[in-house]
C-alpha positions in Angstrom: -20.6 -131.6 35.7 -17.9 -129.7 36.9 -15.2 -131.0 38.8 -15.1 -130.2 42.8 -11.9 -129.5 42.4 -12.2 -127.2 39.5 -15.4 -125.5 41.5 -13.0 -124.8 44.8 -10.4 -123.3 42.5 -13.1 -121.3 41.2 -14.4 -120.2 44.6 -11.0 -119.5 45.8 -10.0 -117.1 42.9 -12.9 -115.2 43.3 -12.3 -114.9 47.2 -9.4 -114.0 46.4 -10.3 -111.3 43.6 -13.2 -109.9 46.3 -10.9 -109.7 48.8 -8.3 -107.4 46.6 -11.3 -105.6 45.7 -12.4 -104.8 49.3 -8.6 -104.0 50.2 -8.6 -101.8 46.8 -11.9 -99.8 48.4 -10.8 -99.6 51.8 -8.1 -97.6 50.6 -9.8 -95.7 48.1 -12.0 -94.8 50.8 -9.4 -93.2 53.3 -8.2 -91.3 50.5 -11.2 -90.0 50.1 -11.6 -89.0 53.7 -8.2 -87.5 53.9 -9.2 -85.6 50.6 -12.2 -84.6 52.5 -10.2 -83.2 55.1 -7.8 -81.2 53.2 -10.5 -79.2 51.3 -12.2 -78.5 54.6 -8.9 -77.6 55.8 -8.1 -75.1 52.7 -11.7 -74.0 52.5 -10.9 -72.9 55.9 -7.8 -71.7 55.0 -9.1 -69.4 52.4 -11.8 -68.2 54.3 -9.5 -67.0 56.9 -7.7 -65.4 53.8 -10.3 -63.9 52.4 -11.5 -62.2 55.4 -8.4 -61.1 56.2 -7.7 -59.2 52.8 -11.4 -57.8 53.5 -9.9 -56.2 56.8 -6.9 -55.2 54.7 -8.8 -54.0 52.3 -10.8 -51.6 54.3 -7.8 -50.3 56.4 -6.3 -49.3 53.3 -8.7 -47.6 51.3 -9.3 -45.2 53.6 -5.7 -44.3 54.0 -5.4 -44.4 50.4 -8.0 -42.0 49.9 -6.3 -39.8 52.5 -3.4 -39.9 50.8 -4.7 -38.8 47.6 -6.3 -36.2 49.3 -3.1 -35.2 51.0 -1.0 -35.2 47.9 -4.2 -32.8 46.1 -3.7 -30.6 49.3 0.4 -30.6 49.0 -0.2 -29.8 44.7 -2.3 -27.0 46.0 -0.5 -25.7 48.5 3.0 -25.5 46.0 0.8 -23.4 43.0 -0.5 -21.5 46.1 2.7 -20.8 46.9 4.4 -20.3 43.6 1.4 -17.9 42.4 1.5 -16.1 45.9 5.1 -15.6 44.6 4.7 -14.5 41.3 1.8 -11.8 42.6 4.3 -10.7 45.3 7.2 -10.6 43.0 4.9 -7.6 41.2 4.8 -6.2 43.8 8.9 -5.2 44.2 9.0 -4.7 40.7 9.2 -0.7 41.0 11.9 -1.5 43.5 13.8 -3.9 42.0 13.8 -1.6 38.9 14.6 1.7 40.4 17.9 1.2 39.9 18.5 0.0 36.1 15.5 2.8 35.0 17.3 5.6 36.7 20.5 4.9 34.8 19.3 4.7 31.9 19.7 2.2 28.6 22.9 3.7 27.2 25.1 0.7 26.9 23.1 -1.6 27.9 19.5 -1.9 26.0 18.7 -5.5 26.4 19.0 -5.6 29.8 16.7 -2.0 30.3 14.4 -3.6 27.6 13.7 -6.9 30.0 13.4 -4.4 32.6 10.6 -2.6 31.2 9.1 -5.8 29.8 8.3 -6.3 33.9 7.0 -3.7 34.7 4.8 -3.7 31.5 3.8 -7.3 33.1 3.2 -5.4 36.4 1.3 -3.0 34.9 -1.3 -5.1 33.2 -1.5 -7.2 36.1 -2.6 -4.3 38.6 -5.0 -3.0 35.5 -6.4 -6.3 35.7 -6.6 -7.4 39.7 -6.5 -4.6 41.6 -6.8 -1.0 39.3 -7.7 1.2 42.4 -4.3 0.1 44.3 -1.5 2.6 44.6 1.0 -0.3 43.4 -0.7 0.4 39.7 0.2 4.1 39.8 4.0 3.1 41.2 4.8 0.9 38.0 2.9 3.2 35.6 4.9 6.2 36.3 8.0 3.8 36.3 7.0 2.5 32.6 6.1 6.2 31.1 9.7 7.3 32.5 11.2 4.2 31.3 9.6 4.9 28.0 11.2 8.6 28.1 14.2 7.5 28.5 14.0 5.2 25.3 12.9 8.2 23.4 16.2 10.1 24.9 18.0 7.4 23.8 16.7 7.3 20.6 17.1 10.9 20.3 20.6 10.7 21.5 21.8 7.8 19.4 20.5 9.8 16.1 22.1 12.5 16.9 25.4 11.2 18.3 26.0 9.1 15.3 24.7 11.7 12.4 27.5 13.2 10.5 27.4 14.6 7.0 27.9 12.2 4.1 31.6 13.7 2.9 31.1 15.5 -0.6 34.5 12.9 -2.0 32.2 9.9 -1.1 29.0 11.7 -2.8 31.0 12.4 -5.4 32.3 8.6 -5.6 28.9 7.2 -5.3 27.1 9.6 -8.6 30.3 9.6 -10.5 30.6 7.1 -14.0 33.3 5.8 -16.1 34.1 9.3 -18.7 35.2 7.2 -21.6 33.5 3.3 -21.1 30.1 5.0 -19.8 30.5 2.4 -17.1 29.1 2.7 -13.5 31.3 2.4 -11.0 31.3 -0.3 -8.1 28.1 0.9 -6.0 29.2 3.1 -3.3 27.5 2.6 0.0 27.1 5.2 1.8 26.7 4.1 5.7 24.8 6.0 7.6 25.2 4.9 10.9 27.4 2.6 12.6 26.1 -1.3 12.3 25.4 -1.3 16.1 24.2 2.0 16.6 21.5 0.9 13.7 20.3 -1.8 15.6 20.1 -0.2 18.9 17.7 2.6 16.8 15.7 -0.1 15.1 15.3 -2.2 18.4 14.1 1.1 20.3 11.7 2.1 17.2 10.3 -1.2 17.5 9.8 -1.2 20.8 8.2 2.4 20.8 5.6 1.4 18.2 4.9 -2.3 19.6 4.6 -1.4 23.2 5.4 3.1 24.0 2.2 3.4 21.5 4.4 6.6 20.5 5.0 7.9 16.9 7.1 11.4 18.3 10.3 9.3 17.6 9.5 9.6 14.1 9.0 13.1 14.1 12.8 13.4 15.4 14.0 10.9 13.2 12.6 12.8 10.2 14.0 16.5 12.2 17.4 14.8 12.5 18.2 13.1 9.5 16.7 16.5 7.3 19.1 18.2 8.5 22.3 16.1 7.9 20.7 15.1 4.4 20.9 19.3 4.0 24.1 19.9 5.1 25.8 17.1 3.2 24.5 18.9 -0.1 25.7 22.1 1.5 28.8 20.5 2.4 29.3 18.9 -1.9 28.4 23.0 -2.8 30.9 24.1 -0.6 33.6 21.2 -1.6 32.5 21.8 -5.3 33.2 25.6 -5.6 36.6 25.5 -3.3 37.7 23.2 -5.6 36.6 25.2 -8.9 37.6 28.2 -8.1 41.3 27.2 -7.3 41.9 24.1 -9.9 38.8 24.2 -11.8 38.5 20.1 -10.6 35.6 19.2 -8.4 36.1 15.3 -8.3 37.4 13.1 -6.1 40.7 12.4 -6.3 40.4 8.9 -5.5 38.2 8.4 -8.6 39.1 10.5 -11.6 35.6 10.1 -13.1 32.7 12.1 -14.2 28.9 11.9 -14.4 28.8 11.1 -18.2 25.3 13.6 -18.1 27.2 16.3 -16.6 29.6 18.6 -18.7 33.1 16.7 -19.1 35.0 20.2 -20.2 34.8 23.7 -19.8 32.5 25.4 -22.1 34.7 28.1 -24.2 34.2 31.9 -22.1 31.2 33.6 -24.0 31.6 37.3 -23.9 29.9 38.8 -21.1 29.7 35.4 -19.4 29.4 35.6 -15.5 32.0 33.2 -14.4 30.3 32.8 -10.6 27.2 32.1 -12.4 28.8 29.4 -14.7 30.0 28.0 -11.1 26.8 27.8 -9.8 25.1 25.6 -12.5 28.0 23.3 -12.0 27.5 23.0 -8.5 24.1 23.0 -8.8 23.7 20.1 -11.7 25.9 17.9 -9.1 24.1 18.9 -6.5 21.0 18.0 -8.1 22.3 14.2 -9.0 23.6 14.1 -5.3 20.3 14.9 -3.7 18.5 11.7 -5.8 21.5 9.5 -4.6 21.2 11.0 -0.4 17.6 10.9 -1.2 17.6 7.1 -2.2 20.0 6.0 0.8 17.6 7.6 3.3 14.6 5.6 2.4 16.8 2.5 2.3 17.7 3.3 5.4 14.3 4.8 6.8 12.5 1.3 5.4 15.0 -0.2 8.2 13.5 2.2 11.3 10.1 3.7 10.8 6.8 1.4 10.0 5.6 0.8 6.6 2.4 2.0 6.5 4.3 6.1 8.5 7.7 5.6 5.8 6.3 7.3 3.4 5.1 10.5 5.2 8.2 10.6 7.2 10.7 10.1 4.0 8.5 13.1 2.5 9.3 15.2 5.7 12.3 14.2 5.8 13.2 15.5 2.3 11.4 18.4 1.9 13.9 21.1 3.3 16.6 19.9 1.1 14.7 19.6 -1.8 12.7 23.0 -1.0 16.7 24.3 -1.1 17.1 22.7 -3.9 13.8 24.7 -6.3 15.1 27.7 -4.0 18.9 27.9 -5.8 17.4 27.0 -9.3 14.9 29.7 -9.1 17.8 32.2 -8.2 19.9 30.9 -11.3 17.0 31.9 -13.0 16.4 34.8 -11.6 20.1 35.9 -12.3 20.1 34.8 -16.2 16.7 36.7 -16.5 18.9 39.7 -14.9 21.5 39.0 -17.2 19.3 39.1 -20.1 17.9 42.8 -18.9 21.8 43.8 -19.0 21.3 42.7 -23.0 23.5 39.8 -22.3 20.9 36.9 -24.0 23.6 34.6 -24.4 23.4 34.1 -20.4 19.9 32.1 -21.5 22.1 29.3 -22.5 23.3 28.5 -19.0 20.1 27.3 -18.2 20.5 24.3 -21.2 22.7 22.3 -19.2 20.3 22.2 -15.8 17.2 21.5 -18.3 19.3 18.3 -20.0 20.4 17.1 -16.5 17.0 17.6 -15.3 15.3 15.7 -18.1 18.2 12.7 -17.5 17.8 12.7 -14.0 13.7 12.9 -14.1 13.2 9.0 -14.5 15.6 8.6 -10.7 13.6 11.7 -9.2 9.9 10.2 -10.1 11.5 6.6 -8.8 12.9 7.8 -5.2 10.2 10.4 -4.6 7.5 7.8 -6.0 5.5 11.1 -6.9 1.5 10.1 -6.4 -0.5 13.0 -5.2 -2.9 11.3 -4.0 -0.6 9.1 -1.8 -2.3 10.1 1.6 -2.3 13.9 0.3 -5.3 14.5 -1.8 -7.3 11.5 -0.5 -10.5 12.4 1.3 -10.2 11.2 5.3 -13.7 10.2 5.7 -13.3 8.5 2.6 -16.4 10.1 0.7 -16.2 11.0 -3.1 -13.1 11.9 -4.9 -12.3 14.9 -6.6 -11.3 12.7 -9.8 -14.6 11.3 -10.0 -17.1 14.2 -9.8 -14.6 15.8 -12.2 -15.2 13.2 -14.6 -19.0 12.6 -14.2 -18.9 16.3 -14.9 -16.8 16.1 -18.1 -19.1 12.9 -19.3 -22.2 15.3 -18.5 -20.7 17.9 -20.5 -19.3 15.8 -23.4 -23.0 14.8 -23.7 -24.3 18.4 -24.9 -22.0 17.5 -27.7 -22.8 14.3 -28.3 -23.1 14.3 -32.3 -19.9 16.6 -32.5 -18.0 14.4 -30.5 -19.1 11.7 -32.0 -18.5 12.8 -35.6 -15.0 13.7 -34.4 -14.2 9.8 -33.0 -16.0 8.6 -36.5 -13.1 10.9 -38.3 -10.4 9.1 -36.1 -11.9 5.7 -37.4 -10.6 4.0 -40.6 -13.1 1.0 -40.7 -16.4 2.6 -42.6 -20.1 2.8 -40.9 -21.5 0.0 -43.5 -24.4 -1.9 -42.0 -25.7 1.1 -40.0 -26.4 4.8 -40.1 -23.3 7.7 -39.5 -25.5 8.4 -36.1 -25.5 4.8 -35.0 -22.0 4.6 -35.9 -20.8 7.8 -34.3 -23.3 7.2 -31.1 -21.6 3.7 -30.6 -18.1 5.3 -30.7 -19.1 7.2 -28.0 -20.7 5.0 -26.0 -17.1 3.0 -26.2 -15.3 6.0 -25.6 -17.4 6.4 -22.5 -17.3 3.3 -21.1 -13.5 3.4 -21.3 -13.2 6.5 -19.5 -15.5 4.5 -16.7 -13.4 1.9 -16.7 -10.1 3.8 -16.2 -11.6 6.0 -14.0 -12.4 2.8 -12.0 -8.7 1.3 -12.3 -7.7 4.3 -10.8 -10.1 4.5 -7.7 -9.5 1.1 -7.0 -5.5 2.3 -7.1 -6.0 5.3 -4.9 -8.2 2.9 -2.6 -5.2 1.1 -1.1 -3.9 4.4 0.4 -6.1 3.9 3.0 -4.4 2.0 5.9 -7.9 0.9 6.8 -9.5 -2.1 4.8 -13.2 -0.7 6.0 -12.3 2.5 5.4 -11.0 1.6 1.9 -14.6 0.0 0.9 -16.6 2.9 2.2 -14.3 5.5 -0.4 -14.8 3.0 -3.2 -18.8 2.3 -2.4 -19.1 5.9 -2.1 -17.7 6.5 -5.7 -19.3 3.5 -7.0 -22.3 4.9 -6.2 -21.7 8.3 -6.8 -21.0 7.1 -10.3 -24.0 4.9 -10.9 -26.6 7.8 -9.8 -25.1 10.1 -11.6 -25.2 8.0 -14.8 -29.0 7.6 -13.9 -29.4 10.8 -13.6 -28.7 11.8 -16.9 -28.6 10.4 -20.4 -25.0 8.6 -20.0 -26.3 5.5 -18.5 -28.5 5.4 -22.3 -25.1 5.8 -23.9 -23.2 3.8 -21.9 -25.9 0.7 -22.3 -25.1 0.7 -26.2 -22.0 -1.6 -25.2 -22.5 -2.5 -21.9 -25.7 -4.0 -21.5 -25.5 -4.9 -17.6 -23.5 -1.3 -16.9 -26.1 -0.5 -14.0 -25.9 -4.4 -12.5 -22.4 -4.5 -12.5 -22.0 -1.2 -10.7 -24.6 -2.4 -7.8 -22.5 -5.5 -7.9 -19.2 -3.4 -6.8 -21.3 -1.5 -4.4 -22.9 -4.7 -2.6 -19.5 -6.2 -2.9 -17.5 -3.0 -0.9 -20.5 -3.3 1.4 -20.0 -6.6 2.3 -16.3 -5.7 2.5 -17.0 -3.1 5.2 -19.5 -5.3 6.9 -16.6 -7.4 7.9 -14.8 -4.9 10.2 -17.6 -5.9 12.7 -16.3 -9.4 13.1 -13.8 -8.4 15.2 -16.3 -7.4 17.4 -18.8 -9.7 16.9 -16.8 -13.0 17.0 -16.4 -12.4 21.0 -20.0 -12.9 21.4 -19.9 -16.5 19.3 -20.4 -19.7 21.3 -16.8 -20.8 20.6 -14.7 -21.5 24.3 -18.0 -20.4 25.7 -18.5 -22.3 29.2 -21.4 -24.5 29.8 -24.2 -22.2 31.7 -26.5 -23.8 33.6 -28.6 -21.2 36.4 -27.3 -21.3 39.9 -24.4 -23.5 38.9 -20.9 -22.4 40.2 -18.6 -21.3 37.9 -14.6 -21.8 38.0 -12.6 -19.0 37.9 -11.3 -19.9 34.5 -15.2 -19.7 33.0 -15.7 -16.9 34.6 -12.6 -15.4 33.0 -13.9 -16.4 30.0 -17.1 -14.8 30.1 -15.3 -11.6 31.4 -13.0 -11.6 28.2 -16.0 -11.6 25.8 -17.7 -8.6 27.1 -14.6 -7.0 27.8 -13.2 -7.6 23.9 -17.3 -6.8 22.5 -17.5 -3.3 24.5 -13.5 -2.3 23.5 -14.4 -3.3 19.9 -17.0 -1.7 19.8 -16.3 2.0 21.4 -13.3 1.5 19.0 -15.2 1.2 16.1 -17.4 3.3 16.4 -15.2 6.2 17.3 -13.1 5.2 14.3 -16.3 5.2 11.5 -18.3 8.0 13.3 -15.7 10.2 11.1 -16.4 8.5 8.0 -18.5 9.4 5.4 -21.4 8.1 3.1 -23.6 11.1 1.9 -26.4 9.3 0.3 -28.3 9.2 2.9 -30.1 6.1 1.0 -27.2 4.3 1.2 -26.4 5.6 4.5 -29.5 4.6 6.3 -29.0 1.1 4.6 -25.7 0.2 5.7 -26.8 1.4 9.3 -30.2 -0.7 9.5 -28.2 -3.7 8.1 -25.2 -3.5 10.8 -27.4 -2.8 13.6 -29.4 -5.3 13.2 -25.9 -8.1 13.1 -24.9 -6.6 16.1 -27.7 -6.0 18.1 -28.9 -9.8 17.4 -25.8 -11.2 18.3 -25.5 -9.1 21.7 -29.3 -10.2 22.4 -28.0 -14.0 21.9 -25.2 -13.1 23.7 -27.0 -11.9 27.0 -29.6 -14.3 26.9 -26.9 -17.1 27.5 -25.7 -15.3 30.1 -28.7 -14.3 32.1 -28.9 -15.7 36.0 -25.3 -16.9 35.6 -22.8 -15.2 38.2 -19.6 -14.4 36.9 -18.4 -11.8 38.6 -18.9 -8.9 41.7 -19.1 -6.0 39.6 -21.3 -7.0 36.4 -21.6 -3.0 35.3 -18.1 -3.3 34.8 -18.7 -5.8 32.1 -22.3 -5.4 30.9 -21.3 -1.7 30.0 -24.2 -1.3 27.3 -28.0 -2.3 26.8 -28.9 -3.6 23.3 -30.4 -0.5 23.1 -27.4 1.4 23.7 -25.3 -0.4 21.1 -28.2 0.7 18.5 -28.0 3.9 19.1 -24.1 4.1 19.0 -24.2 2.2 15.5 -27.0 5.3 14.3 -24.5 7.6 14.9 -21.8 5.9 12.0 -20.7 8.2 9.6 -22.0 11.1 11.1 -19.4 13.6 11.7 -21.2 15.7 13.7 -22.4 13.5 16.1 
């Protein structure tokens, strides 16, 4: 048994214990309530919050949104503004550039070129916006006298600044070391001043970029003749002073002599006419002085006139002095033949010297007059067959009634033997190589003459035209026999070239064509709206498909193809690309509005374009 005073203990301990417990709960209790409390009273807190920033919220969306919409409007308004200034600001072009046009560009080209650059901007703006106002007429006669006055000054310049080349300095720049053979340092011989140049080459520019003028190069070409004629005048004049007195026609500066040019007096011949023996002189320097003015112009003409005009221009340009020039040999001739009839035939040997300088001189002639006849003279326009290869069909055509002559005479030529094969074989295989190289060359050549043409379409109609020309005609006859001894695939590589130069001038269309591709094209949907900018778009790609093609057309309707094969062909074939494409083209843009006046764009029914494309190489359409 337990003790009763153990038990008590006991009892009180756990009274005790209970009682802490209780006091521990009571208190975990009313920190339970006040937790209680607080949540409810933050719950509330929040909720007050939350609808609060609700209320926020919607006040300030709304004057958000306004003031997006505001700042759109205020964006708007300033490009409204700035374009309405821009438009506006064409219209005062014609006044603002009254003044700088009616003086004039002398002194002061960069400024009138700026000035004409607006109203060029004017002028395509009016085209483009309004072409019936009276504005557009107002800035266009302000741009065509602009552009006469650039011509003026172009005129004016040229002739300001064109002096002779003085007959010392043309005497510097063809003279050579007597002794050493040595050249001398390169005389230049300047032209123009270094400004002046500029101001022509900016104004040339500017005439061929934007004037769409080539007169200027007519007086360029008028001008520069006639100083390039009276500085040789000038050197005959300087040269026979200077004989007849001292017997010296150098410059004094440079004691030196052409080394292909007589360095002493010939010993008197009996009967000699000593104005005659003057003459050769001055005309043997006058010869080597005309190559040397000759070479400077074109270096200086490259500078001024396009590439694809400098070599018709430099050709004009020459052709009075060097006309001149055969004019005073023919009369040296002329007076030793007259000599001879007075029984003087020693006078014959005056003509040596001008026959030895001529021969010397002939390499620098061929080089600065780059002597091609067929360099755009000689070179059909509509680009149909050349004179060189009927000429040589026809030669071929009449080699072959002589075939076993003219082969016997190639067999003689031959040192190898015939063994393995008959003398015919042999000599029939000699000319069928002989044959075949004349084809070949004659092909070289056409292919040279070809780049003449300026036009890369027009350049594969000339050469399809001879291809084929060249290939019937082999047909035709018994050459294409012949030429299949050595060339077994002669016909296939010929339609080769032909499909090839077809292609070729199939791709002139593209130009045309590639407006009526899908690329930048808008996407059309019926009845939608479009923006201005799509509907700009659309605009451009008829506008570029109907200038393209009333371009080309005009252009090719002068060319040539006379097989009317061929002919029909390449017409069936074209018409078909283009009419597709348009077809495609109009389909996409069927029920879509993109502009007030569609006949201004939608110039041409498929139809239309067909029957424009029939008319190619027809020149009498």
């Amino acid at each position: 048994m337990i003790p009763t005073e153990d038990a008590s203990a006991r009892k009180r301990e756990i009274e005790e214990k209970l009682k802490q417990e209780q006091e521990t709960l009571s208190f975990i209790r009313e920190n339970l309530e006040k937790s209680d409390q607080l949540t409810k009273g933050m719950v509330s807190i929040l909720s007050s919050f939350e609808s609060r920033l609700m209320q926020l919220e919607n006040s300030i969306i709304p004057v958000h949104k306004q003031t997006e919409n505001l700042q759109r409007l205020q964006e708007n308004v300033d490009k409204t503004l700035s374009c309405m200034d821009h438009v506006i600001s064409y219209y005062h072009v014609a006044k603002d550039t009254d003044k700088i046009i009616r003086e004039g560009p002398t002194g002061r080209l960069d400024e009138y070129l700026a000035c004409i650059a607006k109203i060029q901007k004017a002028v395509e703006y009016f085209q483009d916006n309004n072409p019936d106002s009276p504005e557009l007429n107002t800035v266009k006669a302000r741009f065509e006298k602009g552009k006469e006055l650039l011509e003026g000054e172009f005129r004016s310049l040229l002739t300001r600044y064109s002096k002779p080349v003085p007959p010392i300095l043309i005497l510097d720049a063809i003279s050579v070391d007597e002794e050493l053979e040595l050249v001398q340092d390169e005389v230049v011989l300047e032209h123009l001043p270094e400004a002046v140049l500029q101001d022509i080459i900016c104004i040339a520019g500017w005439l061929v970029e934007y004037g769409r003028n080539q007169d200027f190069m007519n007086v360029y070409f008028q001008i520069r003749s006639n100083q390039l004629d009276r500085s040789i005048k000038g050197l005959k004049d300087h040269f026979r002073k200077n004989s007849a007195s001292s017997g010296v026609p150098y410059s004094p500066a440079v004691q030196t002599k052409r080394k292909d040019t007589p360095t002493k007096k010939a010993p008197r011949r009996p009967g000699k006419d000593d104005v005659l023996d003057i003459e050769i002189d001055s005309y043997i320097h006058c010869i080597s002085a005309f190559v040397k003015l000759a070479q400077s112009e074109y270096s200086l003409l490259t500078e001024i006139i396009p590439e694809h005009h400098q070599k018709k221009t430099f050709d004009s340009l020459i052709q009075e002095a060097l006309d001149n020039l055969m004019l005073e040999g023919e009369n040296i001739v002329t007076a030793a033949r007259r000599a001879i009839m007075r029984h003087d035939y020693s006078a014959v040997l005056t003509i040596f010297p001008i026959l030895k300088h001529l021969k010397m001189t002939k390499p620098d002639f061929d080089t600065t007059l780059q002597n091609d006849p067929d360099k755009e003279y000689n070179m059909p326009k509509d680009g149909t067959v050349h004179e060189l290869t009927s000429n040589a069909i026809l030669f071929l055509q009449q080699l072959l009634d002589f075939h076993e002559t003219a082969g016997a005479m190639l067999a003689s030529q031959e040192t190898s033997s015939s063994t393995g094969s008959s003398a015919s074989e042999f000599n029939k295989k000699l000319l069928s190589t002989y044959i075949c190289k004349v084809l070949g060359n004659l092909q070289l050549n056409l292919l040279s003459k070809s780049k003449v043409y300026e036009d890369s379409a027009l350049s594969a109609i000339f050469l399809h035209n001879n291809y084929n020309y060249t290939l019937k005609s082999l047909e035709k006859s018994d050459l294409i026999q012949l030429v299949t001894v050595t060339q077994k695939k002669a016909e296939a590589s010929y339609r080769e070239l032909i499909e090839k130069e077809i292609q070729t001038y199939q791709r002139s269309w593209a130009k045309v064509t590639e407006h009526l591709a899908d690329r930048n094209m808008p996407v059309l949907h019926p009845g939608t709206k479009l923006k201005d900018k799509e509907r700009q778009v659309i605009k451009d790609k008829f506008k570029g498909f109907n200038d393209g093609l009333e371009e080309l057309c005009k252009i090719q309707k002068g060319w040539a193809i006379p097989d009317k094969e061929q002919r029909d062909f390449i017409r069936q074939a074209q018409k078909k690309v283009v009419s597709d494409a348009y077809r495609a083209f109009l389909q996409r843009c069927a029920n879509i509005f993109f502009t007030k006046n569609p006949e201004k764009y939608h110039k041409y029914r498929p139809e239309e374009v067909e029957e424009m494309i029939e008319k190619l190489f027809d020149t009498s359409a």
